[in-house]
CHARMM-style PDB file with segment names, atoms N, HN, CA, C and O in Angstrom:
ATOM      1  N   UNK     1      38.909 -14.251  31.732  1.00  0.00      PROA
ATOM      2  CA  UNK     1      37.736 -14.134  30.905  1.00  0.00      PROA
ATOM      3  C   UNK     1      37.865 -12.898  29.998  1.00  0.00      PROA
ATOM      4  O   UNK     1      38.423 -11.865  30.365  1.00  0.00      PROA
ATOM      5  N   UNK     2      37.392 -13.051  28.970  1.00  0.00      PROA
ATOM      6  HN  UNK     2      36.938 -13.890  28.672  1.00  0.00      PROA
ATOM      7  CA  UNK     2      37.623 -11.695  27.885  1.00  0.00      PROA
ATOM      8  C   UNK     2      36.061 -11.324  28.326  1.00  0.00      PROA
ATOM      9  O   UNK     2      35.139 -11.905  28.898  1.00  0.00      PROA
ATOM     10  N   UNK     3      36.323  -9.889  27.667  1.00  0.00      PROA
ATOM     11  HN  UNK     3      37.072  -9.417  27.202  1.00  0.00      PROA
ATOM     12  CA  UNK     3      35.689  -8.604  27.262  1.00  0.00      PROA
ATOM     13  C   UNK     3      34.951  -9.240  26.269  1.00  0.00      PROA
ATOM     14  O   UNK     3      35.434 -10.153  25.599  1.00  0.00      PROA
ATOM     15  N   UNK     4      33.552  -8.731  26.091  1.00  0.00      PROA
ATOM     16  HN  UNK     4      33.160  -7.990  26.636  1.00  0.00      PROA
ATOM     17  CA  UNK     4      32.845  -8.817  24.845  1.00  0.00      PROA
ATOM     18  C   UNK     4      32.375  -7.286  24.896  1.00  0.00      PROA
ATOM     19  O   UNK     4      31.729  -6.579  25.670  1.00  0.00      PROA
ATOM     20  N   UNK     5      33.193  -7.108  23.370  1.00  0.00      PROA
ATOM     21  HN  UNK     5      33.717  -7.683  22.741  1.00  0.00      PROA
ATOM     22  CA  UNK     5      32.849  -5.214  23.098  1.00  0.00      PROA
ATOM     23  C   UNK     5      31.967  -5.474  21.761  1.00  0.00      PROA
ATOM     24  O   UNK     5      31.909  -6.590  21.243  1.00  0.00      PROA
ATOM     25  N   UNK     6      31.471  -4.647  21.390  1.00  0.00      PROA
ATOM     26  HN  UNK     6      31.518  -3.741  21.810  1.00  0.00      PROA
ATOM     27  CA  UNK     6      30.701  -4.471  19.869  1.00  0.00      PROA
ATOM     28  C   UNK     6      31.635  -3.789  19.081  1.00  0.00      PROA
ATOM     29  O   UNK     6      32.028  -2.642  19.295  1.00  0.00      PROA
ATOM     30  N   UNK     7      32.044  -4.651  18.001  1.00  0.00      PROA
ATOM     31  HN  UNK     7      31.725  -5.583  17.827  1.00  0.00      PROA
ATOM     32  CA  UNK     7      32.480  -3.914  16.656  1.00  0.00      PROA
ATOM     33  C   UNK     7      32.567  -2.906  16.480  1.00  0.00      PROA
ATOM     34  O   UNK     7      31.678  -2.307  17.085  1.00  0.00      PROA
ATOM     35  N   UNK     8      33.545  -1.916  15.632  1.00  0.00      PROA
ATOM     36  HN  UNK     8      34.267  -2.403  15.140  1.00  0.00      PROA
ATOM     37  CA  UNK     8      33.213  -0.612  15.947  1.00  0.00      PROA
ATOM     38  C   UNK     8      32.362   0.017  14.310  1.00  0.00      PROA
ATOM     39  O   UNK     8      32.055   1.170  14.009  1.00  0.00      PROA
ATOM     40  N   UNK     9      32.224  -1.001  13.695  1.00  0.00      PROA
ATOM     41  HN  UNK     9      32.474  -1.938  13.940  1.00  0.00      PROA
ATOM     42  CA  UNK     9      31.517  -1.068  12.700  1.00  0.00      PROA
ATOM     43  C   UNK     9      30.219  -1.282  12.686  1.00  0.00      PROA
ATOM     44  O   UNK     9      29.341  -0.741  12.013  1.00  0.00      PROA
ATOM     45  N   UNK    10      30.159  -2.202  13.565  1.00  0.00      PROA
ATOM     46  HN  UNK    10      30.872  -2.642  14.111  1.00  0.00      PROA
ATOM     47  CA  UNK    10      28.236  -2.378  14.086  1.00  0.00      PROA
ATOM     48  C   UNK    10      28.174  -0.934  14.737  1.00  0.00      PROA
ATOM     49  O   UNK    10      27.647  -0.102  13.998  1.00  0.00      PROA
ATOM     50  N   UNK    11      28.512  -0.563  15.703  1.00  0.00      PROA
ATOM     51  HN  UNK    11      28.940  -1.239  16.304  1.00  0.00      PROA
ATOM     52  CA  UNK    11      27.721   0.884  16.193  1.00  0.00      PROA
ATOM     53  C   UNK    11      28.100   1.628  15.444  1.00  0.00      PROA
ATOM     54  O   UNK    11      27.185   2.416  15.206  1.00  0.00      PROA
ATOM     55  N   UNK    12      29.022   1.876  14.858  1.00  0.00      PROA
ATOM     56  HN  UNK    12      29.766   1.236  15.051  1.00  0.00      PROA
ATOM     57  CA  UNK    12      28.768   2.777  13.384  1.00  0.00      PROA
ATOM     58  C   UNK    12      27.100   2.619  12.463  1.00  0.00      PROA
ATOM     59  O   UNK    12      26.264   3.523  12.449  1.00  0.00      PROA
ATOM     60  N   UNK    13      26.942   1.336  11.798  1.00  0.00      PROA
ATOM     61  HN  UNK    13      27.621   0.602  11.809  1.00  0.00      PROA
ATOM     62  CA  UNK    13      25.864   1.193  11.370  1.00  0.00      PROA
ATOM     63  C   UNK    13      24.720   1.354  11.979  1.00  0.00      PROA
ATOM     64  O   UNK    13      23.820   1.846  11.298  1.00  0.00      PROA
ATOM     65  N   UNK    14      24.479   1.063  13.143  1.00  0.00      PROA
ATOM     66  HN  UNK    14      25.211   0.663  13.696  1.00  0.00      PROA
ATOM     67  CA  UNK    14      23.337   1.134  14.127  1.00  0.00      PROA
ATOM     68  C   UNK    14      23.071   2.856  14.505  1.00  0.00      PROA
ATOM     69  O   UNK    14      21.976   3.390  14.681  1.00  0.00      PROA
ATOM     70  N   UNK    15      24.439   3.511  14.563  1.00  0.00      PROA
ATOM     71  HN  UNK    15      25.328   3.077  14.420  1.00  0.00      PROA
ATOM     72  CA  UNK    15      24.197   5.057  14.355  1.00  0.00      PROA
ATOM     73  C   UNK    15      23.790   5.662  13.434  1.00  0.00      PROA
ATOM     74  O   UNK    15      23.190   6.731  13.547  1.00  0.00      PROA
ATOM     75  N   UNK    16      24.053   5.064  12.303  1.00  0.00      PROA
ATOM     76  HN  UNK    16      24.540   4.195  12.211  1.00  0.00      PROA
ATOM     77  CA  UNK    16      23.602   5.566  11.028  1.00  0.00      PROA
ATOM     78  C   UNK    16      22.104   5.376  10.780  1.00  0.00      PROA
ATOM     79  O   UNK    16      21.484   6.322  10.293  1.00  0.00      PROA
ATOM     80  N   UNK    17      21.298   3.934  11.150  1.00  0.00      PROA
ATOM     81  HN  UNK    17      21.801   3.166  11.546  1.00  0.00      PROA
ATOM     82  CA  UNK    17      20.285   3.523  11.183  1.00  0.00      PROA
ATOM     83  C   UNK    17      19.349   4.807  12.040  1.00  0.00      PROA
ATOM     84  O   UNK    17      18.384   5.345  11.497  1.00  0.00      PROA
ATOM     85  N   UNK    18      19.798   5.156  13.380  1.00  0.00      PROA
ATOM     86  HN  UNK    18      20.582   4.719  13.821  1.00  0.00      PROA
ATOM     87  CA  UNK    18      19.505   5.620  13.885  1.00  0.00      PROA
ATOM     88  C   UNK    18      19.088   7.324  13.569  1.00  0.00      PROA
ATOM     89  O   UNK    18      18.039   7.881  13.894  1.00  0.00      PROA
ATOM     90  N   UNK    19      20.066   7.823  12.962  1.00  0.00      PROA
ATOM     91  HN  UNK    19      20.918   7.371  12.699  1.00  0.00      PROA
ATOM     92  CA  UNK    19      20.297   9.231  12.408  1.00  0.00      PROA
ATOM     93  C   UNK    19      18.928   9.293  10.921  1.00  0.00      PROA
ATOM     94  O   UNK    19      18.167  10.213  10.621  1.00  0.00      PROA
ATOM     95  N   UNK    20      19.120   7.748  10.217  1.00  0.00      PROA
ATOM     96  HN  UNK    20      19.738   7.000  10.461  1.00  0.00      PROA
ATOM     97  CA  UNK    20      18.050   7.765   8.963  1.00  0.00      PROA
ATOM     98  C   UNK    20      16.969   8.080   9.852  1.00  0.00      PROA
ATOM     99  O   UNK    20      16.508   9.220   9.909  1.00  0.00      PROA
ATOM    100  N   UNK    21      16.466   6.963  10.672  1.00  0.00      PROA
ATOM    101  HN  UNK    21      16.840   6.037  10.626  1.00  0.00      PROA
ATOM    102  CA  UNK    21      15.128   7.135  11.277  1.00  0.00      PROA
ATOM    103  C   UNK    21      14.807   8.556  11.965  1.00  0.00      PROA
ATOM    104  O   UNK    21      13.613   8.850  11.934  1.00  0.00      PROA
ATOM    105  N   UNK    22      15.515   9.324  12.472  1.00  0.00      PROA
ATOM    106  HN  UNK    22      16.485   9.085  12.497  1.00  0.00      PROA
ATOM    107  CA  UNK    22      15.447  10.339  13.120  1.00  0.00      PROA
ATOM    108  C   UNK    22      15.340  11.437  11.753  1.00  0.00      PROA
ATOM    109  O   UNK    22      14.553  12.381  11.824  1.00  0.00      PROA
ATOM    110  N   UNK    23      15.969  11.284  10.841  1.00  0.00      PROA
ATOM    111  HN  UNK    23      16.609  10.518  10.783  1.00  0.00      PROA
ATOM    112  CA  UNK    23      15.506  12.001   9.637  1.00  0.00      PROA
ATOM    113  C   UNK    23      14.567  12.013   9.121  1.00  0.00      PROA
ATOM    114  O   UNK    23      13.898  13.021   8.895  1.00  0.00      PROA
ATOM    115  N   UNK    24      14.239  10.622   8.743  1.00  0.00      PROA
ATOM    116  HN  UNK    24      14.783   9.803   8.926  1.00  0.00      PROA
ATOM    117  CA  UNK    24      12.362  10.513   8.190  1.00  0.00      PROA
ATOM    118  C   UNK    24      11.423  10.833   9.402  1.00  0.00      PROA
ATOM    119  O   UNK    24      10.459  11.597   9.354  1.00  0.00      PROA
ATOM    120  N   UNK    25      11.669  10.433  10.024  1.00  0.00      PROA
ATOM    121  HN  UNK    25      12.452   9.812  10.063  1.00  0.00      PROA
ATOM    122  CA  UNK    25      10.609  11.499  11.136  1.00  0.00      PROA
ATOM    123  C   UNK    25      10.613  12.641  11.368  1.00  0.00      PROA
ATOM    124  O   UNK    25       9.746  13.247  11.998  1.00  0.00      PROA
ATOM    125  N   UNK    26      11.797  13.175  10.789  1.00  0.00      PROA
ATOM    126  HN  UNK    26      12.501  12.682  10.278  1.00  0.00      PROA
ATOM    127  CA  UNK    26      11.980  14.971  10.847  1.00  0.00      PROA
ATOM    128  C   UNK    26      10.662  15.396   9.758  1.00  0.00      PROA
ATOM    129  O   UNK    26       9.642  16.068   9.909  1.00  0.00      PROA
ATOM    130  N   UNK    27      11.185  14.729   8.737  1.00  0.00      PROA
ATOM    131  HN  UNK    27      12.014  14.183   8.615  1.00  0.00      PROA
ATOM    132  CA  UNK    27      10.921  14.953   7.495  1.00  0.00      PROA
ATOM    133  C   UNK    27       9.012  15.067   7.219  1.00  0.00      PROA
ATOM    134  O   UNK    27       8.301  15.855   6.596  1.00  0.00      PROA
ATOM    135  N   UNK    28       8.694  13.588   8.221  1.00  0.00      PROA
ATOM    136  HN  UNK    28       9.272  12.948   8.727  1.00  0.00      PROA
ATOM    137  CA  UNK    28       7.113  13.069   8.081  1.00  0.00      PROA
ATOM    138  C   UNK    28       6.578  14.551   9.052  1.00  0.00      PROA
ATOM    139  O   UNK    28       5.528  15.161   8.845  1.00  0.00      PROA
ATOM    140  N   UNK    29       7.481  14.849   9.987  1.00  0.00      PROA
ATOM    141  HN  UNK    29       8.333  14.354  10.156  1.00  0.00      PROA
ATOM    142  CA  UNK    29       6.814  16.105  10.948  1.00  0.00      PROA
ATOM    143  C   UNK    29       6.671  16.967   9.954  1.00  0.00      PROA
ATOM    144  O   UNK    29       5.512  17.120   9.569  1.00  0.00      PROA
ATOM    145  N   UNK    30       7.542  17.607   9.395  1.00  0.00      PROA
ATOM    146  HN  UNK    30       8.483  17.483   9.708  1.00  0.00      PROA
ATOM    147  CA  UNK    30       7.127  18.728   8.497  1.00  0.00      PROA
ATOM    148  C   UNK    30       6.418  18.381   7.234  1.00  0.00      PROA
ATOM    149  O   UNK    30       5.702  19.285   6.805  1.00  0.00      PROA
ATOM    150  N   UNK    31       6.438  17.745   6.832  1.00  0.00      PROA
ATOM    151  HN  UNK    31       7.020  17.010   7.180  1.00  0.00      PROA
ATOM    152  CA  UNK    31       5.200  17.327   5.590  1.00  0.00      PROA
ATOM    153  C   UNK    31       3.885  17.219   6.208  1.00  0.00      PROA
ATOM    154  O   UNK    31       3.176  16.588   5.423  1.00  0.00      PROA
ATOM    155  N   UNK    32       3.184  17.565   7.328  1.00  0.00      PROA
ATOM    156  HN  UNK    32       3.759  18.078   7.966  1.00  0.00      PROA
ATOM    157  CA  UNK    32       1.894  17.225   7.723  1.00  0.00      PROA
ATOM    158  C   UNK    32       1.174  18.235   7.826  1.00  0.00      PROA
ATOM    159  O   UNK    32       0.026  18.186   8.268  1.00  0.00      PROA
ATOM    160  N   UNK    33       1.592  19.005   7.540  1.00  0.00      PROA
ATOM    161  HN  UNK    33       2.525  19.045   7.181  1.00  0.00      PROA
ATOM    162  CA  UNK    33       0.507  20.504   7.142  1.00  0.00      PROA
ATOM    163  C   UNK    33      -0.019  20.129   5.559  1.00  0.00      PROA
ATOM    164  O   UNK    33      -1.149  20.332   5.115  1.00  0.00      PROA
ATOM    165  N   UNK    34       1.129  19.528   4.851  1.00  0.00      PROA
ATOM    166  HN  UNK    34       2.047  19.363   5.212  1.00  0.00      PROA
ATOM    167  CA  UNK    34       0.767  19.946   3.257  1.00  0.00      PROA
ATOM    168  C   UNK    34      -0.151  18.589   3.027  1.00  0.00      PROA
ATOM    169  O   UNK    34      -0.921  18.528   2.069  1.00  0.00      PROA
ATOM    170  N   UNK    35      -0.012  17.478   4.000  1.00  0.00      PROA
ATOM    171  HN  UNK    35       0.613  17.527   4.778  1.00  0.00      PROA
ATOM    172  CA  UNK    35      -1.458  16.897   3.599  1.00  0.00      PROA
ATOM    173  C   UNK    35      -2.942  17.239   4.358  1.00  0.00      PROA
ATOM    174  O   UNK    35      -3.984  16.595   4.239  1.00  0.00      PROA
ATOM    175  N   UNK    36      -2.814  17.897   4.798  1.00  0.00      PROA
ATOM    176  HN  UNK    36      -1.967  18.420   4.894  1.00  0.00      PROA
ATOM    177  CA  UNK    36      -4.329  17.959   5.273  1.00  0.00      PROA
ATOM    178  C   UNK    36      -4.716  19.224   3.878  1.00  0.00      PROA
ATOM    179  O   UNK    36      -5.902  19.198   3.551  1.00  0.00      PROA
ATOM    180  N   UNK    37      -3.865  20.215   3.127  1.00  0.00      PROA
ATOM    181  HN  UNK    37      -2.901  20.236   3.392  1.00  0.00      PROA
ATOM    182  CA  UNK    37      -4.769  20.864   2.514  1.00  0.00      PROA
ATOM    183  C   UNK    37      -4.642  20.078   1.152  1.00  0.00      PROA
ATOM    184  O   UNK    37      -5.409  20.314   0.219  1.00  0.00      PROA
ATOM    185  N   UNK    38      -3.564  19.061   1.073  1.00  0.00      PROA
ATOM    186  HN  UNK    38      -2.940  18.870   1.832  1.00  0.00      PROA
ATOM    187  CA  UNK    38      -3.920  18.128  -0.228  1.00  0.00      PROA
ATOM    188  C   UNK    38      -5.307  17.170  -0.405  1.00  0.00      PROA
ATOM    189  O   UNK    38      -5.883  16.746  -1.407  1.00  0.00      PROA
ATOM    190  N   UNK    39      -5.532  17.052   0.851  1.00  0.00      PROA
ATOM    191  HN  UNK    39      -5.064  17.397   1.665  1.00  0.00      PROA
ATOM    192  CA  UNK    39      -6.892  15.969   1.327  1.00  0.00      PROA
ATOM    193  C   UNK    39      -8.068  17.132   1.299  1.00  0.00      PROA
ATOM    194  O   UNK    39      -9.182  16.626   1.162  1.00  0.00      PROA
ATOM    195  N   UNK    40      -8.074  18.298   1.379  1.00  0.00      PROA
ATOM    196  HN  UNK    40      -7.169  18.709   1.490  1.00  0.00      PROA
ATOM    197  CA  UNK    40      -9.083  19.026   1.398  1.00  0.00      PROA
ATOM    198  C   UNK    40      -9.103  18.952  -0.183  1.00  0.00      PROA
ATOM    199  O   UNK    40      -9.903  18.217  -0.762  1.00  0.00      PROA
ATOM    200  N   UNK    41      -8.283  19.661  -0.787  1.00  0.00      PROA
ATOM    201  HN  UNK    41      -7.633  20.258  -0.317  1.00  0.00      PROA
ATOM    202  CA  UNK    41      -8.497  19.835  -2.408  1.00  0.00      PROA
ATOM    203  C   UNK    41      -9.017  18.193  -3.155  1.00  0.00      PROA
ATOM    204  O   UNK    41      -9.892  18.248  -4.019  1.00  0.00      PROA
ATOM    205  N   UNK    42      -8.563  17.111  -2.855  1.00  0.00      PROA
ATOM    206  HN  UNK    42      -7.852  17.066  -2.153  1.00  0.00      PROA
ATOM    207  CA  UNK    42      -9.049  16.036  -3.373  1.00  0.00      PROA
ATOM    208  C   UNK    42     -10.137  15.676  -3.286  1.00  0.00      PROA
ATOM    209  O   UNK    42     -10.797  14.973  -4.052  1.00  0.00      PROA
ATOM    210  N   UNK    43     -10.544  16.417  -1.778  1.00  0.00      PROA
ATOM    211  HN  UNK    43     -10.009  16.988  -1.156  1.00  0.00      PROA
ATOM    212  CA  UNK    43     -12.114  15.913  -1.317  1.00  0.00      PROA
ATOM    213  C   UNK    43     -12.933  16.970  -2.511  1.00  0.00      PROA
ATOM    214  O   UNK    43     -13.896  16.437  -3.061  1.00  0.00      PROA
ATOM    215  N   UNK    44     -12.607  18.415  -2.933  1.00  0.00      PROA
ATOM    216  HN  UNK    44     -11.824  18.848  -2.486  1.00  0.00      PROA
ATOM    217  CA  UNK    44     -13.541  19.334  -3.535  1.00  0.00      PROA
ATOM    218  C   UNK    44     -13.338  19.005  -5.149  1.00  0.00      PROA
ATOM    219  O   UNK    44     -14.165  19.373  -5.984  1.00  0.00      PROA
ATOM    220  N   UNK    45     -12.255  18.342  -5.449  1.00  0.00      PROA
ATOM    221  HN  UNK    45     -11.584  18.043  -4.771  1.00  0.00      PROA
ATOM    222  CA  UNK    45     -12.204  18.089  -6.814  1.00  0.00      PROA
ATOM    223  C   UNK    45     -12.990  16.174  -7.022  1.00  0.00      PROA
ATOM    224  O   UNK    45     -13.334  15.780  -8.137  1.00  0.00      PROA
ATOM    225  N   UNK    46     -13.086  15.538  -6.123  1.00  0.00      PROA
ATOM    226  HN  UNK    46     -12.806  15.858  -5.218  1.00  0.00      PROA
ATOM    227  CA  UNK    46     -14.111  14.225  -6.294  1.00  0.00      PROA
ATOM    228  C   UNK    46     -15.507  14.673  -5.908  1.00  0.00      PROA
ATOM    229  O   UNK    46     -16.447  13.879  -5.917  1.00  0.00      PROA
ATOM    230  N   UNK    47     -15.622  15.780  -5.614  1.00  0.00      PROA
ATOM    231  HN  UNK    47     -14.858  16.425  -5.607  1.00  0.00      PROA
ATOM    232  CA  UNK    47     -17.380  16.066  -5.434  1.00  0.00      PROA
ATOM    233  C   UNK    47     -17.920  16.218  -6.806  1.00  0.00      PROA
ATOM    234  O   UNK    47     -19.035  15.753  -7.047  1.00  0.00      PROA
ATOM    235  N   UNK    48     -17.111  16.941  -7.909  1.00  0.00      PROA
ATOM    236  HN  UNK    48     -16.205  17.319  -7.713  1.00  0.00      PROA
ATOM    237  CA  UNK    48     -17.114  17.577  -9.023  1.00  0.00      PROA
ATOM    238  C   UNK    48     -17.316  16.060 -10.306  1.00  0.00      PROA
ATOM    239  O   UNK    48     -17.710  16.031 -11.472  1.00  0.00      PROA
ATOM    240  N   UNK    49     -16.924  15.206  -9.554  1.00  0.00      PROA
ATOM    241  HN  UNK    49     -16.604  15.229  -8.607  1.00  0.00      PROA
ATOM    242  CA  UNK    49     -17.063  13.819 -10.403  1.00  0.00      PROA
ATOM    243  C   UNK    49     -18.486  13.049 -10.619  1.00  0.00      PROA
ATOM    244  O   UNK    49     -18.878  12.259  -9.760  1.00  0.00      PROA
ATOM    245  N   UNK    50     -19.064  13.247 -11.519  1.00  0.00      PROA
ATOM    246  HN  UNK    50     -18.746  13.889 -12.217  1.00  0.00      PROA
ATOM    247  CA  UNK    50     -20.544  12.520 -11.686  1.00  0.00      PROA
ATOM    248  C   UNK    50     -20.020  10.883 -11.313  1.00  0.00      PROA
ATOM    249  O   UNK    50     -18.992  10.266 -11.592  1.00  0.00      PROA
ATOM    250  N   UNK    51     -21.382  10.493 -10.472  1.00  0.00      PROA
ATOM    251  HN  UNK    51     -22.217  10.994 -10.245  1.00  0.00      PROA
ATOM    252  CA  UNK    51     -21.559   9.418 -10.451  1.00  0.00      PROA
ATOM    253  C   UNK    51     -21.968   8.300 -11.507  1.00  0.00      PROA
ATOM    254  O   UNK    51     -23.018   8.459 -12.129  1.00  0.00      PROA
ATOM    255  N   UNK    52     -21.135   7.108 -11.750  1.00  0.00      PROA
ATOM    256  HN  UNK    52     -20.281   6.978 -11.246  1.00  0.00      PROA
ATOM    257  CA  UNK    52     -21.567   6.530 -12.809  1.00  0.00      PROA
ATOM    258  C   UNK    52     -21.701   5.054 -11.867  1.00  0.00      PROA
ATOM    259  O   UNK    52     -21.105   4.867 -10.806  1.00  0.00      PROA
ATOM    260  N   UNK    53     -22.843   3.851 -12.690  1.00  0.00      PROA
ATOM    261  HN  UNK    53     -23.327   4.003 -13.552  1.00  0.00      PROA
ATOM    262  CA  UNK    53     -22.825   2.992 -12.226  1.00  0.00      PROA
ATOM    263  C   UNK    53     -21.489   1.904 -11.682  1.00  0.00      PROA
ATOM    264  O   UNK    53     -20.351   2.213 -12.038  1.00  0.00      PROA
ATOM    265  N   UNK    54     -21.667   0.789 -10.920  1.00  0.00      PROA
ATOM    266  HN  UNK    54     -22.591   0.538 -10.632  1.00  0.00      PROA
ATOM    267  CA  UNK    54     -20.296  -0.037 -11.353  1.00  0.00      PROA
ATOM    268  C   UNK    54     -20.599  -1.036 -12.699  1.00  0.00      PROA
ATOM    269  O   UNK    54     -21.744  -1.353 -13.023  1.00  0.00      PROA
ATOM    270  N   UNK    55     -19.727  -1.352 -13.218  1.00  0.00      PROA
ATOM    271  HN  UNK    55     -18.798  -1.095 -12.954  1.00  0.00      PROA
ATOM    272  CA  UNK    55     -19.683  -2.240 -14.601  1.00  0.00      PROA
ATOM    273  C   UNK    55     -20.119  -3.692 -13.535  1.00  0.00      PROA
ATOM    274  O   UNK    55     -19.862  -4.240 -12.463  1.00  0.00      PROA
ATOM    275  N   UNK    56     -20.982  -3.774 -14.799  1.00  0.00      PROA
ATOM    276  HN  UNK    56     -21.191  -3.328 -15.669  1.00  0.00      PROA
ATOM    277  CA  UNK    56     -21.452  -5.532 -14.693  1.00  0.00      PROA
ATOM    278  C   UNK    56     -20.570  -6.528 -15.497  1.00  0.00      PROA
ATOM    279  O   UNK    56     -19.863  -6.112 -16.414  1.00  0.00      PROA
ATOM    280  N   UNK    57     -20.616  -7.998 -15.115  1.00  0.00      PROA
ATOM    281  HN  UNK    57     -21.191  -8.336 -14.370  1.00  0.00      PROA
ATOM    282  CA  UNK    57     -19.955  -8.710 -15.333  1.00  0.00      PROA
ATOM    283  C   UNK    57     -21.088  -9.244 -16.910  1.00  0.00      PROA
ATOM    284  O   UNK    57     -22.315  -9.304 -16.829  1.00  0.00      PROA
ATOM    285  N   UNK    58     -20.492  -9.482 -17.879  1.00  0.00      PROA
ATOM    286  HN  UNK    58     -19.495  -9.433 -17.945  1.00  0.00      PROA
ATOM    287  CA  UNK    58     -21.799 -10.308 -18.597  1.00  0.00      PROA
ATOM    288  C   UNK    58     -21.952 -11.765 -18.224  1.00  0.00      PROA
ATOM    289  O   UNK    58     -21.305 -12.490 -17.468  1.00  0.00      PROA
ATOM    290  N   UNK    59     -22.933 -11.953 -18.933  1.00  0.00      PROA
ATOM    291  HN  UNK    59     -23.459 -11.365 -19.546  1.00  0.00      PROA
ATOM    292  CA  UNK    59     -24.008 -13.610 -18.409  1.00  0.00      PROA
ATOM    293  C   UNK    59     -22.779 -14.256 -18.797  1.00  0.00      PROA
ATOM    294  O   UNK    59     -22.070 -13.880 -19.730  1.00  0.00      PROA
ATOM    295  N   UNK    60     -22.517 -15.400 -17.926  1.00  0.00      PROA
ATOM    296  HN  UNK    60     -23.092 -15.706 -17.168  1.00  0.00      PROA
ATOM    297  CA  UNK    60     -21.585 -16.523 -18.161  1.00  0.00      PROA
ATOM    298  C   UNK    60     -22.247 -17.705 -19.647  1.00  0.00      PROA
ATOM    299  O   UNK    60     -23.326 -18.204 -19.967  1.00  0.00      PROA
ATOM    300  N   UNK    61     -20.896 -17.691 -20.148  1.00  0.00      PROA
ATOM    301  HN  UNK    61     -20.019 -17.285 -19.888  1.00  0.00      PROA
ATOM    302  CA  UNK    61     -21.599 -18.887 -21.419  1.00  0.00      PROA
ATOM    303  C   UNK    61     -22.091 -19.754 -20.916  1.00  0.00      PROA
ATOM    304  O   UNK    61     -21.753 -20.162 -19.804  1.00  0.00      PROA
ATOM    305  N   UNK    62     -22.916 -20.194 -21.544  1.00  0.00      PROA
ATOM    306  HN  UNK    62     -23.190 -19.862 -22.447  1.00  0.00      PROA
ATOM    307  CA  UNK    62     -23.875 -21.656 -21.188  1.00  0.00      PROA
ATOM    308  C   UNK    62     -23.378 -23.072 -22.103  1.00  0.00      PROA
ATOM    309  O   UNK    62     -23.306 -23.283 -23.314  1.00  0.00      PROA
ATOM    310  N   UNK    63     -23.083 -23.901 -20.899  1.00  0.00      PROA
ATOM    311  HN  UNK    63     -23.142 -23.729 -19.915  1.00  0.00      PROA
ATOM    312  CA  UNK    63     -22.296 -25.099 -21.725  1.00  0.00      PROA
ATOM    313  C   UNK    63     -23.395 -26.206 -21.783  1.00  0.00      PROA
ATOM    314  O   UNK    63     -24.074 -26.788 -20.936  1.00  0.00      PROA
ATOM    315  N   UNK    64     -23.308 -26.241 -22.833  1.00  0.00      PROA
ATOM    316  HN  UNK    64     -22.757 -25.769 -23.521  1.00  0.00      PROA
ATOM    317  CA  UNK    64     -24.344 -27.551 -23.021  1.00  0.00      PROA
ATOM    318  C   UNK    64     -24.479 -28.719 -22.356  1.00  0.00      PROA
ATOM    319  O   UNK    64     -23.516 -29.374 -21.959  1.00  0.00      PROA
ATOM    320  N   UNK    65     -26.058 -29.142 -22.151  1.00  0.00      PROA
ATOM    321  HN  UNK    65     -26.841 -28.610 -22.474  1.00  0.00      PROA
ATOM    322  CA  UNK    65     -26.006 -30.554 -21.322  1.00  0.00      PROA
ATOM    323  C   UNK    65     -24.996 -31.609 -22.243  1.00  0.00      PROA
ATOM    324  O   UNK    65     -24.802 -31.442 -23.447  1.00  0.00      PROA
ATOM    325  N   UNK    66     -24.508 -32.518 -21.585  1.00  0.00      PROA
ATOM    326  HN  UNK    66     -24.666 -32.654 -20.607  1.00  0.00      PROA
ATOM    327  CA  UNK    66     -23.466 -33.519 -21.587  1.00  0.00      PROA
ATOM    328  C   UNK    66     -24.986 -34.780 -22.259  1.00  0.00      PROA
ATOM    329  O   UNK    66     -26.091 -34.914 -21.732  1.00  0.00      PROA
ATOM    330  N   UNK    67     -24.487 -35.448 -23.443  1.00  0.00      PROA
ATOM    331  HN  UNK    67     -23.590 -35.340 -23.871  1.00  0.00      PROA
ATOM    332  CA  UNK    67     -24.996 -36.307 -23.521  1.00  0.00      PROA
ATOM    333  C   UNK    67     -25.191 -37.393 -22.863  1.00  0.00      PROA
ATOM    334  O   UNK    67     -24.169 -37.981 -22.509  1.00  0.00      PROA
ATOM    335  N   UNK    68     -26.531 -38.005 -22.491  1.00  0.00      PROA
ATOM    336  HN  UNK    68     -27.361 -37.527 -22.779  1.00  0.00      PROA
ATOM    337  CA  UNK    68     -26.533 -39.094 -21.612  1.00  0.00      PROA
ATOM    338  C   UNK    68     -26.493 -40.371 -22.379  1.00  0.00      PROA
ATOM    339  O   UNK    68     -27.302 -40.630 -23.270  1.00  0.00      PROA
ATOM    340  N   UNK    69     -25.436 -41.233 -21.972  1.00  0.00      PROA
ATOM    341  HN  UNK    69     -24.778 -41.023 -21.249  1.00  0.00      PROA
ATOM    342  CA  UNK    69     -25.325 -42.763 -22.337  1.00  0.00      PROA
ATOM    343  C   UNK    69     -26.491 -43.739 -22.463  1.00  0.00      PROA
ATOM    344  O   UNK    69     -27.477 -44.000 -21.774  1.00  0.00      PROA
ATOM    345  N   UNK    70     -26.005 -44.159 -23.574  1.00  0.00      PROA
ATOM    346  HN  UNK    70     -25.204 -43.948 -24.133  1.00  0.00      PROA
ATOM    347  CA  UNK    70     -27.834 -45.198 -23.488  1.00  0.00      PROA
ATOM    348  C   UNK    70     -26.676 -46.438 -23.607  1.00  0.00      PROA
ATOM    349  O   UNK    70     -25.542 -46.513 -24.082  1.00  0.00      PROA
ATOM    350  N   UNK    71     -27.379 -47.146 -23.075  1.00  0.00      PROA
ATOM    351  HN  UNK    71     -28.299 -47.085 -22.689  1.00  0.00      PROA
ATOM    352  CA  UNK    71     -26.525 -49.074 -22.834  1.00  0.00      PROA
ATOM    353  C   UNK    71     -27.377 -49.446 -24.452  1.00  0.00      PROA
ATOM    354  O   UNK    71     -28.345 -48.865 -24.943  1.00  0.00      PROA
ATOM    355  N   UNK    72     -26.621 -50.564 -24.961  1.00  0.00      PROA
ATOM    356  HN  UNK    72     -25.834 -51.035 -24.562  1.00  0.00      PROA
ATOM    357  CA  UNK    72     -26.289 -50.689 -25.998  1.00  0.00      PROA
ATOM    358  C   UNK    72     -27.025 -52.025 -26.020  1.00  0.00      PROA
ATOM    359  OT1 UNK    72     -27.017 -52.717 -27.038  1.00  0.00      PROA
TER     360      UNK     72
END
């Protein structure tokens, strides 16, 4: 009976996969200070925004009644 080994190209890639993900999670850890004071400043610069209504849709055209058939 043979051996079934993995490619040495698949665990290459699967390491690499592995090393990305472990990077963007490095990465998302240290970026999480700079959003909580980006979310503070957004919150004090939308207070500063007057309220305006929402836009209305206008009245839909009005299609004329359909002539009714008279028998002949």
């Amino acid at each position: 009976m043979t051996e079934r080994r993995t490619s040495p190209w698949i665990a290459f890639v699967a390491g690499a996969v592995a090393m990305l993900a472990l990077a963007l999670i490095w990465y998302a850890w240290q970026g999480r200070d700079d959003v909580g004071s980006a979310a503070e400043t957004a919150i004090r610069a939308a207070d500063g925004i007057p309220a305006i209504e929402p836009p209305r849709l206008p009245d839909a055209p009005r299609i004329p009644d359909a002539p009714i058939p008279v028998p002949k």
